[in-house]
C-alpha positions in Angstrom: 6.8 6.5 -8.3 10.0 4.7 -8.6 13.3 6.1 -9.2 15.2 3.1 -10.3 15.3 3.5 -13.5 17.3 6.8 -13.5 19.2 4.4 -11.0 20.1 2.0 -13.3 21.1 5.1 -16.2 23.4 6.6 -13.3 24.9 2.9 -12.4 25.5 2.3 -16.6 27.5 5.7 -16.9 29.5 5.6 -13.9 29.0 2.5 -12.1 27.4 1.7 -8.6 28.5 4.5 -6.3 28.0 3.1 -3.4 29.7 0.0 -4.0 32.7 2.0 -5.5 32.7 3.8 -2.2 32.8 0.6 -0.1 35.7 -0.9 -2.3 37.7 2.4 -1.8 37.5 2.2 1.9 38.5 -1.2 1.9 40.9 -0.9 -0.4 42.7 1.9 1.8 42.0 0.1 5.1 43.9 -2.6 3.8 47.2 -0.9 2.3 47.3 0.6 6.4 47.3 -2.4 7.7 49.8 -3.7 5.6 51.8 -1.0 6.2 51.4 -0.8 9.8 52.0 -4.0 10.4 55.7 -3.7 8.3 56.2 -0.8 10.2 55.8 -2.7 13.4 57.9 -5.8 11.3 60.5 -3.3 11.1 61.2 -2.5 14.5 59.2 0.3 15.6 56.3 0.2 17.9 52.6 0.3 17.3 51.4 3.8 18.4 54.6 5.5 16.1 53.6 3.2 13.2 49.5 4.1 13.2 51.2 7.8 13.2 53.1 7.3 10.6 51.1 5.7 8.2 47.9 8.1 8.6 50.2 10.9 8.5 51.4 9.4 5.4 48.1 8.3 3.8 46.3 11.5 4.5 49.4 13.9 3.1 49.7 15.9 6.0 53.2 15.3 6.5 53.9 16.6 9.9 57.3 14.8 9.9 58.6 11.6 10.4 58.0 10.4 14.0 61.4 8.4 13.2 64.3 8.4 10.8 63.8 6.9 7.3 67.0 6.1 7.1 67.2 2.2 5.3 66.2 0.9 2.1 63.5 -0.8 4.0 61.5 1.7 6.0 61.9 3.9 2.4 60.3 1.0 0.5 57.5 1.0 3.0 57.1 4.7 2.9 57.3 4.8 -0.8 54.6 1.7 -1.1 52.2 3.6 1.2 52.6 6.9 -0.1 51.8 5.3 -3.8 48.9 2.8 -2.7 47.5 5.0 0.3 47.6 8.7 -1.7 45.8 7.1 -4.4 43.4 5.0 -2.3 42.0 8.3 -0.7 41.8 10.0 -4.1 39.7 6.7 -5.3 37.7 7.4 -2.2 37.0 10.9 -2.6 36.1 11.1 -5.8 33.5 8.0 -5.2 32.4 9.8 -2.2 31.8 12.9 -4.6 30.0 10.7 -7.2 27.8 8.5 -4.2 26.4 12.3 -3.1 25.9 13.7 -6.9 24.3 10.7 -8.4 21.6 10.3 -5.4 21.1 13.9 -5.7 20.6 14.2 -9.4 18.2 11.1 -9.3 16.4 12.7 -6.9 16.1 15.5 -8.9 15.2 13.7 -12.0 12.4 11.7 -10.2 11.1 14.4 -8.9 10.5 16.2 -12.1 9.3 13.6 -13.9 6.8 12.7 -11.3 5.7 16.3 -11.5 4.9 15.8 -15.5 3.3 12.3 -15.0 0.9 14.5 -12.4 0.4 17.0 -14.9 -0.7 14.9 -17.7 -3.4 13.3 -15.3 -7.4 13.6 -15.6 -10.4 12.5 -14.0 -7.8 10.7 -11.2 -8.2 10.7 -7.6 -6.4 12.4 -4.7 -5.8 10.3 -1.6 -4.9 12.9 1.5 -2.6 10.8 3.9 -0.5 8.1 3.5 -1.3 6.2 6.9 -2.5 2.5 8.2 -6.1 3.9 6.2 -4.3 5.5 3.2 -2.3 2.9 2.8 -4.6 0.4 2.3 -6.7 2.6 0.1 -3.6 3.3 -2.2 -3.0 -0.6 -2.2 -6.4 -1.1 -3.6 -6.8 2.2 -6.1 -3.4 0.3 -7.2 -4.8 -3.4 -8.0 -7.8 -1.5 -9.5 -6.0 0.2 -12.2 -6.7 3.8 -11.2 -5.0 6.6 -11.3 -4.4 8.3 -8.2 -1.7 11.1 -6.2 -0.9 10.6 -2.6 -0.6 14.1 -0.7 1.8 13.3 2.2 3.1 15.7 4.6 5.8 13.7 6.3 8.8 13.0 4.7 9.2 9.4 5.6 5.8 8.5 4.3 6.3 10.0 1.3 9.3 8.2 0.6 7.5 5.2 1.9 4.7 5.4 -0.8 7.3 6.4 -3.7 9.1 2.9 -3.0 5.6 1.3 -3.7 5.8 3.0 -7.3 3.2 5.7 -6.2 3.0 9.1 -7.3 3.7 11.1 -3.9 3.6 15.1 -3.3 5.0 16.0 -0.3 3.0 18.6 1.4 0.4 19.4 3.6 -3.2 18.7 2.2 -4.7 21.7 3.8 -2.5 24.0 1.5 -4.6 25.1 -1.8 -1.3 25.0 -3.5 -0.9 21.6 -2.6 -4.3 20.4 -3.3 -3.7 22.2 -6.8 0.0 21.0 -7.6 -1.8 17.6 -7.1 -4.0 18.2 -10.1 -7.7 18.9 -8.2 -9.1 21.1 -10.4 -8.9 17.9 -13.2 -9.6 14.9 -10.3 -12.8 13.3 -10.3 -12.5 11.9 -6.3 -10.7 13.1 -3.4 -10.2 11.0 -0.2 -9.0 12.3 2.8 -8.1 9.9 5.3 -6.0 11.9 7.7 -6.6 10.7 11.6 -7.4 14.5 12.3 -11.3 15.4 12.5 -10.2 19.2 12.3 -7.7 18.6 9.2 -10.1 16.8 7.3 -12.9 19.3 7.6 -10.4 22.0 6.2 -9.0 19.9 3.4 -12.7 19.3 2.2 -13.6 22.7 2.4 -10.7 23.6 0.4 -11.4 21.2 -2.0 -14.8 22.0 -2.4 -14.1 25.3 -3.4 -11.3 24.0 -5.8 -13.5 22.0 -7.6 -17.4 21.7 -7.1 -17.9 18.9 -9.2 -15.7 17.0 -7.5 -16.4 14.0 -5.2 -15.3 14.0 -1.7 -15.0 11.3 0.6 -13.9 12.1 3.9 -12.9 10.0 7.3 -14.4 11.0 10.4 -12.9 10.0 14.0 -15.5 11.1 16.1 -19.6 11.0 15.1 -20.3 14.8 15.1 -17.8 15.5 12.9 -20.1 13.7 10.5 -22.1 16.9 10.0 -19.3 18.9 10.2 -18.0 16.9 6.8 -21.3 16.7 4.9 -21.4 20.4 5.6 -18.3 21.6 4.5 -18.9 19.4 0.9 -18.4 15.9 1.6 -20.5 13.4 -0.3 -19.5 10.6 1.4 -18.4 9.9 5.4 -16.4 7.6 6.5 -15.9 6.6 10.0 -14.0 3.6 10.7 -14.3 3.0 14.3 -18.2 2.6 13.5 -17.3 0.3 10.6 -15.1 -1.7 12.7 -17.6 -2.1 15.6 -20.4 -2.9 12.9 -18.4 -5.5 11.4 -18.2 -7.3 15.1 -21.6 -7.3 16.0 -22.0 -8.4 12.5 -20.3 -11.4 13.3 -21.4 -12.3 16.4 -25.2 -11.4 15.5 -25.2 -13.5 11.6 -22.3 -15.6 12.1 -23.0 -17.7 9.0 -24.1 -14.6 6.5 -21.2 -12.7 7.5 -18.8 -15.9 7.4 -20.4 -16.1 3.9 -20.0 -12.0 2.6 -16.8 -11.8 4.1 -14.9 -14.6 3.9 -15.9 -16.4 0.7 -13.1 -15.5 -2.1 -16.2 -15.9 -4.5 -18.0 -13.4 -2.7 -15.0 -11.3 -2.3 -14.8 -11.1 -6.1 -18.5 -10.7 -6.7 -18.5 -7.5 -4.1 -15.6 -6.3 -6.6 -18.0 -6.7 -9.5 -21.2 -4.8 -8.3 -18.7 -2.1 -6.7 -17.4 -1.5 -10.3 -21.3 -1.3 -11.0 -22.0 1.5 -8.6 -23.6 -1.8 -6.2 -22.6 -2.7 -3.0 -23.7 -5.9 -1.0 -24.2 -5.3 2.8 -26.4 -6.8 5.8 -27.6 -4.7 8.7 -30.0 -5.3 11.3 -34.0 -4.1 12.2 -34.3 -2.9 15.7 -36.9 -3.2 17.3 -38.7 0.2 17.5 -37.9 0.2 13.9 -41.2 1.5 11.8 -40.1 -1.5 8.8 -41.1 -4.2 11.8 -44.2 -5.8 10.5 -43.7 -4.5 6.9 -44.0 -7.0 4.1 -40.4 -7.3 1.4 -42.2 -5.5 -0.9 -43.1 -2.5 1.0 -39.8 -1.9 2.2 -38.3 -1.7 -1.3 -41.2 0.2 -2.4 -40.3 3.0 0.1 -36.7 2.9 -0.8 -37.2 4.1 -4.2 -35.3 2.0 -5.7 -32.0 2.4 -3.6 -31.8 -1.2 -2.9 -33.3 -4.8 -2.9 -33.4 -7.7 -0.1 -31.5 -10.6 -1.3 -31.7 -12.2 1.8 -33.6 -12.2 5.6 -32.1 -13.6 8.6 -34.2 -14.8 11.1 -33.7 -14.2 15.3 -33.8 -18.0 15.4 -31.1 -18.5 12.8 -33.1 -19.5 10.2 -31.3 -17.8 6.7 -34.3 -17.2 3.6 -32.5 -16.4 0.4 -34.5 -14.5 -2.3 -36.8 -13.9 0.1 -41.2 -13.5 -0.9 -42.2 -9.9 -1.0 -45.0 -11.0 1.0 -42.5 -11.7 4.1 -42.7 -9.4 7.1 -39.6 -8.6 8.8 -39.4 -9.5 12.4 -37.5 -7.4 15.1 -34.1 -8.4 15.2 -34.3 -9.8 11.9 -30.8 -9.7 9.3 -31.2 -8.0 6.3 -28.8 -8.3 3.7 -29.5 -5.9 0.6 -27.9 -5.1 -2.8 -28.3 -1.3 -2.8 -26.9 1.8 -4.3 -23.2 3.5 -3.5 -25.4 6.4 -1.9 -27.7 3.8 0.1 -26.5 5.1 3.4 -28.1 8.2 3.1 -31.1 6.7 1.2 -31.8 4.3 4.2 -30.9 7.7 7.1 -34.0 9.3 5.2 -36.3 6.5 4.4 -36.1 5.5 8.1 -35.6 8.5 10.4 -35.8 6.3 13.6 -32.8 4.3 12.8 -33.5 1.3 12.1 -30.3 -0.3 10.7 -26.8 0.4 12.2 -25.4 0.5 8.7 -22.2 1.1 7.9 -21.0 3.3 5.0 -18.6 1.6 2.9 
Protein backbone atom coordinates (compact mmCIF):
# COMPACT_ATOMS: atom_id res chain seq x y z
CA UNK A 1 0.00 0.00 0.00
CA UNK A 2 1.01 3.50 -0.17
CA UNK A 3 1.93 5.69 2.71
CA UNK A 4 1.60 9.09 1.18
CA UNK A 5 -1.21 10.07 2.37
CA UNK A 6 -0.24 10.00 6.07
CA UNK A 7 2.78 11.78 4.23
CA UNK A 8 1.02 14.56 3.08
CA UNK A 9 -1.06 14.84 6.91
CA UNK A 10 2.64 14.89 8.49
CA UNK A 11 3.89 17.58 5.71
CA UNK A 12 0.41 19.83 6.55
CA UNK A 13 1.15 19.85 10.42
CA UNK A 14 4.66 20.38 10.47
CA UNK A 15 5.87 20.88 7.09
CA UNK A 16 8.40 18.76 4.89
CA UNK A 17 11.03 17.46 7.19
CA UNK A 18 13.40 16.75 5.03
CA UNK A 19 13.42 19.89 3.22
CA UNK A 20 13.50 21.75 6.65
CA UNK A 21 16.49 19.66 7.37
CA UNK A 22 18.27 20.58 4.17
CA UNK A 23 17.48 24.42 4.65
CA UNK A 24 18.96 24.22 8.23
CA UNK A 25 22.18 22.80 7.08
CA UNK A 26 22.51 25.25 4.52
CA UNK A 27 21.52 27.87 6.44
CA UNK A 28 24.34 27.13 9.08
CA UNK A 29 26.97 26.26 6.42
CA UNK A 30 26.47 29.61 5.21
CA UNK A 31 26.58 31.82 8.52
CA UNK A 32 30.44 29.75 8.81
CA UNK A 33 31.43 30.80 5.89
CA UNK A 34 30.58 34.13 6.34
CA UNK A 35 32.10 34.20 9.48
CA UNK A 36 35.18 32.48 8.51
CA UNK A 37 35.86 34.39 5.88
CA UNK A 38 35.56 37.88 8.30
CA UNK A 39 37.62 36.17 10.50
CA UNK A 40 40.28 35.64 7.90
CA UNK A 41 39.12 39.55 6.69
CA UNK A 42 40.16 40.40 10.03
CA UNK A 43 43.58 39.44 10.18
CA UNK A 44 43.80 36.04 11.42
CA UNK A 45 44.66 32.95 9.53
CA UNK A 46 42.54 30.22 8.15
CA UNK A 47 43.13 27.19 10.37
CA UNK A 48 42.54 29.62 13.76
CA UNK A 49 39.38 31.02 12.12
CA UNK A 50 37.71 27.33 11.15
CA UNK A 51 38.54 26.85 15.08
CA UNK A 52 36.96 29.48 16.09
CA UNK A 53 33.86 29.59 14.44
CA UNK A 54 32.93 25.69 15.01
CA UNK A 55 34.03 26.21 18.45
CA UNK A 56 31.67 28.93 18.41
CA UNK A 57 28.76 27.47 16.48
CA UNK A 58 28.70 24.21 18.30
CA UNK A 59 28.91 25.93 22.06
CA UNK A 60 31.76 24.13 23.14
CA UNK A 61 33.65 27.11 24.09
CA UNK A 62 37.10 25.78 24.63
CA UNK A 63 38.50 29.36 24.62
CA UNK A 64 39.37 31.82 22.23
CA UNK A 65 42.30 30.64 20.06
CA UNK A 66 42.99 34.58 19.94
CA UNK A 67 42.09 37.71 21.86
CA UNK A 68 38.64 39.26 21.22
CA UNK A 69 39.82 42.34 21.94
CA UNK A 70 38.12 45.06 19.14
CA UNK A 71 34.71 46.06 18.30
CA UNK A 72 35.20 44.13 15.29
CA UNK A 73 36.18 40.60 16.00
CA UNK A 74 33.27 41.03 18.99
CA UNK A 75 30.73 41.93 16.30
CA UNK A 76 31.79 38.78 14.41
CA UNK A 77 31.64 36.67 17.53
CA UNK A 78 28.43 38.14 18.63
CA UNK A 79 26.85 37.61 14.79
CA UNK A 80 27.98 33.98 14.80
CA UNK A 81 27.15 33.07 18.17
CA UNK A 82 23.34 34.56 17.38
CA UNK A 83 23.01 33.17 13.67
CA UNK A 84 25.22 29.84 14.27
CA UNK A 85 23.61 28.79 17.91
CA UNK A 86 20.28 29.17 16.44
CA UNK A 87 21.12 27.57 13.08
CA UNK A 88 22.05 24.23 15.00
CA UNK A 89 18.97 24.39 17.19
CA UNK A 90 16.85 24.81 13.66
CA UNK A 91 18.86 21.82 12.71
CA UNK A 92 18.31 19.66 15.52
CA UNK A 93 15.06 19.97 16.02
CA UNK A 94 14.39 19.30 12.09
CA UNK A 95 16.60 16.42 12.48
CA UNK A 96 14.32 15.25 15.50
CA UNK A 97 11.10 15.85 13.47
CA UNK A 98 12.85 14.19 9.78
CA UNK A 99 13.40 10.74 12.26
CA UNK A 100 9.76 10.99 14.15
CA UNK A 101 7.57 11.76 11.27
CA UNK A 102 9.15 8.78 8.94
CA UNK A 103 8.74 6.68 11.99
CA UNK A 104 5.29 7.46 12.92
CA UNK A 105 4.15 7.11 9.16
CA UNK A 106 5.64 3.97 9.19
CA UNK A 107 3.81 3.08 11.94
CA UNK A 108 0.56 4.38 10.82
CA UNK A 109 0.86 2.49 7.33
CA UNK A 110 1.62 -0.36 8.76
CA UNK A 111 -1.44 -0.57 10.96
CA UNK A 112 -3.70 0.44 8.65
CA UNK A 113 -2.49 -1.99 6.08
CA UNK A 114 -2.99 -4.62 8.74
CA UNK A 115 -6.94 -3.57 9.06
CA UNK A 116 -7.36 -3.31 5.17
CA UNK A 117 -5.94 -7.16 5.40
CA UNK A 118 -8.27 -7.99 7.93
CA UNK A 119 -11.38 -6.77 6.34
CA UNK A 120 -10.51 -8.94 3.16
CA UNK A 121 -12.46 -12.14 1.77
CA UNK A 122 -12.29 -14.58 -0.86
CA UNK A 123 -8.74 -12.60 -2.00
CA UNK A 124 -5.68 -14.19 -3.06
CA UNK A 125 -2.28 -14.65 -1.53
CA UNK A 126 0.72 -14.26 -3.90
CA UNK A 127 4.07 -15.88 -2.02
CA UNK A 128 7.07 -13.96 -3.41
CA UNK A 129 7.54 -10.75 -4.75
CA UNK A 130 10.18 -11.71 -7.55
CA UNK A 131 10.69 -11.22 -11.61
CA UNK A 132 7.38 -14.06 -11.45
CA UNK A 133 5.48 -12.36 -8.60
CA UNK A 134 5.85 -9.30 -9.86
CA UNK A 135 4.34 -9.74 -12.92
CA UNK A 136 1.59 -11.70 -11.31
CA UNK A 137 0.78 -8.80 -8.87
CA UNK A 138 0.93 -6.34 -11.92
CA UNK A 139 -1.85 -8.36 -13.48
CA UNK A 140 -4.11 -9.43 -10.20
CA UNK A 141 -3.69 -5.35 -10.10
CA UNK A 142 -5.19 -4.31 -13.72
CA UNK A 143 -7.78 -7.15 -12.98
CA UNK A 144 -9.37 -5.59 -10.11
CA UNK A 145 -8.56 -8.30 -7.48
CA UNK A 146 -7.86 -8.30 -4.34
CA UNK A 147 -4.69 -9.76 -3.33
CA UNK A 148 -1.61 -9.76 -0.26
CA UNK A 149 1.92 -10.16 -1.22
CA UNK A 150 3.93 -12.37 1.48
CA UNK A 151 7.60 -11.05 1.09
CA UNK A 152 10.34 -12.08 3.18
CA UNK A 153 13.01 -9.63 2.18
CA UNK A 154 12.81 -6.29 3.23
CA UNK A 155 13.61 -4.47 0.08
CA UNK A 156 10.93 -6.24 -1.82
CA UNK A 157 8.58 -5.58 0.40
CA UNK A 158 9.16 -2.02 0.31
CA UNK A 159 9.42 -2.37 -3.38
CA UNK A 160 5.73 -3.74 -3.76
CA UNK A 161 4.31 -1.24 -1.04
CA UNK A 162 5.59 1.77 -3.45
CA UNK A 163 3.37 0.06 -6.19
CA UNK A 164 0.33 0.60 -3.70
CA UNK A 165 0.30 -3.20 -2.82
CA UNK A 166 -0.69 -4.70 0.37
CA UNK A 167 2.78 -6.32 1.53
CA UNK A 168 3.42 -8.53 4.80
CA UNK A 169 6.77 -8.97 5.41
CA UNK A 170 7.60 -12.51 6.35
CA UNK A 171 8.48 -15.75 5.44
CA UNK A 172 5.58 -17.72 3.59
CA UNK A 173 6.60 -20.96 5.16
CA UNK A 174 5.50 -19.54 8.72
CA UNK A 175 1.70 -20.61 9.52
CA UNK A 176 1.58 -17.31 11.26
CA UNK A 177 2.45 -15.64 8.25
CA UNK A 178 0.24 -17.49 6.01
CA UNK A 179 -2.55 -16.67 8.69
CA UNK A 180 -1.74 -12.91 9.44
CA UNK A 181 -2.25 -12.76 5.53
CA UNK A 182 -5.88 -13.76 5.91
CA UNK A 183 -5.68 -17.73 4.38
CA UNK A 184 -8.23 -19.08 6.21
CA UNK A 185 -10.78 -16.33 4.30
CA UNK A 186 -8.56 -16.40 0.63
CA UNK A 187 -10.02 -18.18 -2.15
CA UNK A 188 -6.35 -18.64 -4.19
CA UNK A 189 -2.91 -18.82 -3.12
CA UNK A 190 0.12 -18.55 -5.47
CA UNK A 191 3.36 -19.33 -4.60
CA UNK A 192 5.96 -18.31 -6.96
CA UNK A 193 9.13 -18.49 -4.84
CA UNK A 194 12.24 -19.77 -7.15
CA UNK A 195 12.76 -22.59 -4.36
CA UNK A 196 11.27 -26.17 -5.38
CA UNK A 197 11.75 -27.12 -1.56
CA UNK A 198 9.94 -23.72 -0.20
CA UNK A 199 7.20 -24.05 -2.33
CA UNK A 200 6.29 -27.60 -1.42
CA UNK A 201 6.28 -26.47 2.37
CA UNK A 202 4.23 -23.37 1.83
CA UNK A 203 1.54 -25.50 0.01
CA UNK A 204 1.43 -28.04 2.48
CA UNK A 205 0.98 -25.50 5.02
CA UNK A 206 -1.61 -23.94 3.30
CA UNK A 207 -3.40 -26.91 2.60
CA UNK A 208 -3.81 -27.66 5.99
CA UNK A 209 -4.82 -23.93 6.69
CA UNK A 210 -7.49 -23.98 4.38
CA UNK A 211 -8.82 -27.18 2.37
CA UNK A 212 -10.95 -25.38 0.23
CA UNK A 213 -8.53 -23.30 -0.89
CA UNK A 214 -6.98 -23.21 -4.40
CA UNK A 215 -3.29 -23.57 -4.79
CA UNK A 216 -1.25 -22.79 -7.52
CA UNK A 217 2.30 -23.52 -7.20
CA UNK A 218 5.68 -22.86 -9.47
CA UNK A 219 7.80 -25.67 -9.96
CA UNK A 220 11.71 -25.25 -11.04
CA UNK A 221 12.54 -28.64 -11.77
CA UNK A 222 9.81 -31.44 -13.45
CA UNK A 223 9.76 -33.88 -10.41
CA UNK A 224 8.80 -31.45 -8.14
CA UNK A 225 5.63 -31.56 -10.20
CA UNK A 226 4.44 -34.60 -8.13
CA UNK A 227 5.90 -33.37 -5.17
CA UNK A 228 3.32 -30.17 -5.50
CA UNK A 229 0.14 -32.02 -6.63
CA UNK A 230 0.93 -34.22 -3.68
CA UNK A 231 1.28 -31.87 -1.00
CA UNK A 232 -2.29 -30.01 -2.29
CA UNK A 233 -1.62 -28.13 -5.28
CA UNK A 234 -4.37 -27.87 -7.91
CA UNK A 235 -2.42 -26.27 -10.28
CA UNK A 236 1.60 -26.49 -11.47
CA UNK A 237 3.36 -24.15 -12.87
CA UNK A 238 6.70 -24.51 -14.31
CA UNK A 239 8.03 -21.73 -16.28
CA UNK A 240 11.06 -22.94 -17.81
CA UNK A 241 8.65 -25.54 -19.67
CA UNK A 242 6.33 -22.70 -20.54
CA UNK A 243 9.11 -20.65 -21.84
CA UNK A 244 10.60 -23.52 -23.98
CA UNK A 245 6.97 -24.36 -25.24
CA UNK A 246 6.37 -20.98 -26.27
CA UNK A 247 9.67 -21.21 -28.68
CA UNK A 248 9.06 -24.16 -30.37
CA UNK A 249 5.67 -22.74 -30.56
CA UNK A 250 6.94 -20.17 -32.69
CA UNK A 251 9.30 -21.72 -34.64
CA UNK A 252 6.81 -24.84 -35.34
CA UNK A 253 3.24 -22.34 -36.19
CA UNK A 254 4.84 -19.16 -36.86
CA UNK A 255 1.63 -17.61 -38.20
CA UNK A 256 -0.88 -19.16 -35.35
CA UNK A 257 1.27 -18.19 -32.69
CA UNK A 258 2.15 -14.65 -34.49
CA UNK A 259 -1.72 -14.61 -34.42
CA UNK A 260 -2.62 -15.87 -30.37
CA UNK A 261 0.18 -13.96 -29.15
CA UNK A 262 0.65 -10.97 -30.79
CA UNK A 263 -2.70 -9.73 -31.90
CA UNK A 264 -3.96 -6.97 -29.25
CA UNK A 265 -7.50 -8.32 -30.36
CA UNK A 266 -6.56 -11.66 -29.42
CA UNK A 267 -4.81 -10.46 -26.39
CA UNK A 268 -8.09 -9.09 -25.18
CA UNK A 269 -10.26 -11.97 -26.31
CA UNK A 270 -7.78 -14.49 -24.12
CA UNK A 271 -8.75 -11.96 -21.28
CA UNK A 272 -12.36 -12.65 -21.96
CA UNK A 273 -12.59 -16.49 -21.99
CA UNK A 274 -9.93 -16.43 -18.97
CA UNK A 275 -12.65 -14.43 -16.91
CA UNK A 276 -14.99 -17.38 -18.32
CA UNK A 277 -12.96 -20.12 -16.80
CA UNK A 278 -11.68 -20.67 -20.93
CA UNK A 279 -8.35 -20.51 -22.09
CA UNK A 280 -7.14 -20.50 -25.80
CA UNK A 281 -3.93 -22.53 -26.49
CA UNK A 282 -2.21 -24.59 -29.49
CA UNK A 283 -0.02 -27.65 -28.93
CA UNK A 284 1.25 -30.19 -31.10
CA UNK A 285 0.37 -34.26 -32.07
CA UNK A 286 3.41 -36.36 -31.94
CA UNK A 287 3.78 -38.85 -33.75
CA UNK A 288 3.29 -41.96 -31.66
CA UNK A 289 0.39 -40.03 -30.42
CA UNK A 290 -2.80 -42.58 -30.23
CA UNK A 291 -5.17 -39.13 -31.55
CA UNK A 292 -2.99 -39.64 -35.10
CA UNK A 293 -5.65 -40.89 -37.54
CA UNK A 294 -8.58 -39.81 -35.23
CA UNK A 295 -11.39 -37.88 -36.82
CA UNK A 296 -12.27 -33.93 -34.89
CA UNK A 297 -15.01 -35.40 -33.58
CA UNK A 298 -13.57 -38.24 -31.80
CA UNK A 299 -10.99 -36.39 -30.12
CA UNK A 300 -13.55 -34.07 -28.44
CA UNK A 301 -15.70 -36.89 -27.82
CA UNK A 302 -12.92 -38.53 -25.59
CA UNK A 303 -12.17 -35.24 -23.88
CA UNK A 304 -15.48 -35.07 -22.18
CA UNK A 305 -16.09 -31.97 -22.89
CA UNK A 306 -12.75 -30.28 -21.62
CA UNK A 307 -12.20 -28.59 -24.79
CA UNK A 308 -12.98 -27.96 -28.54
CA UNK A 309 -10.60 -27.58 -31.83
CA UNK A 310 -10.96 -24.21 -33.22
CA UNK A 311 -8.34 -24.67 -35.43
CA UNK A 312 -5.79 -27.56 -37.25
CA UNK A 313 -2.51 -26.74 -38.54
CA UNK A 314 -1.12 -28.71 -41.15
CA UNK A 315 2.87 -30.05 -41.35
CA UNK A 316 2.77 -28.29 -44.75
CA UNK A 317 1.55 -25.00 -43.36
CA UNK A 318 -1.70 -25.09 -44.47
CA UNK A 319 -4.02 -23.30 -41.33
CA UNK A 320 -8.06 -24.95 -41.37
CA UNK A 321 -10.14 -22.73 -39.10
CA UNK A 322 -13.38 -24.32 -37.63
CA UNK A 323 -12.17 -27.33 -38.68
CA UNK A 324 -14.91 -30.57 -40.04
CA UNK A 325 -15.32 -33.16 -37.27
CA UNK A 326 -14.73 -35.56 -40.03
CA UNK A 327 -10.89 -34.27 -40.25
CA UNK A 328 -8.21 -36.63 -39.09
CA UNK A 329 -5.30 -35.23 -37.48
CA UNK A 330 -2.02 -35.93 -39.04
CA UNK A 331 1.30 -36.43 -37.08
CA UNK A 332 2.84 -33.22 -36.48
CA UNK A 333 -0.26 -31.56 -36.97
CA UNK A 334 -1.14 -27.93 -34.72
CA UNK A 335 -3.87 -27.99 -32.71
CA UNK A 336 -5.23 -25.00 -31.28
CA UNK A 337 -8.22 -25.64 -28.70
CA UNK A 338 -10.57 -23.58 -26.45
CA UNK A 339 -10.57 -25.83 -23.39
CA UNK A 340 -11.23 -25.74 -19.71
CA UNK A 341 -8.77 -23.90 -16.79
CA UNK A 342 -8.15 -27.72 -15.71
CA UNK A 343 -7.48 -28.87 -19.41
CA UNK A 344 -3.89 -29.84 -18.60
CA UNK A 345 -4.79 -32.46 -16.57
CA UNK A 346 -7.86 -33.43 -18.72
CA UNK A 347 -5.49 -33.88 -21.79
CA UNK A 348 -2.33 -35.87 -19.15
CA UNK A 349 -5.40 -38.48 -18.64
CA UNK A 350 -7.21 -38.62 -21.87
CA UNK A 351 -3.77 -39.23 -23.64
CA UNK A 352 -1.36 -41.20 -21.33
CA UNK A 353 1.28 -41.41 -24.12
CA UNK A 354 1.78 -37.73 -24.41
CA UNK A 355 0.74 -36.54 -27.13
CA UNK A 356 0.76 -32.68 -26.70
CA UNK A 357 3.68 -30.82 -24.97
CA UNK A 358 1.12 -28.44 -23.44
CA UNK A 359 1.81 -25.97 -21.26
CA UNK A 360 -0.25 -25.11 -18.20
CA UNK A 361 -1.14 -21.58 -18.03
Amino acid sequence: MSLRPHSNVATGLLGSPTRNLGMGVGFVLIVMALSVASYVAAGWNLGDAVYMVVMTVYTVGYGEVRPVDTPLLRGITIATIVFGCTGIIFVTGALVQFITVNQLTQILGLKRMNTRIDQLKDHVIVCGFGRLGNVLAHDLHQGGASFVILEMGEAEAEHARTFGYLCLQGDATDEDSLIAAGIERARTLATVLPNDAANVFITLSARSLNPELEIIARGELPSTERKLLQAGANHVILPTHIGAERIAEMILYKETARFLRDSGRMKNFEAVLHTLGLEIDVVSAAPDSPIVGQTVAEVERESDGAFFIVQLNRRDGDAITNPAPDLRIAAGDGVVFVGRGARTRALSDLFSAGPFRTRAR
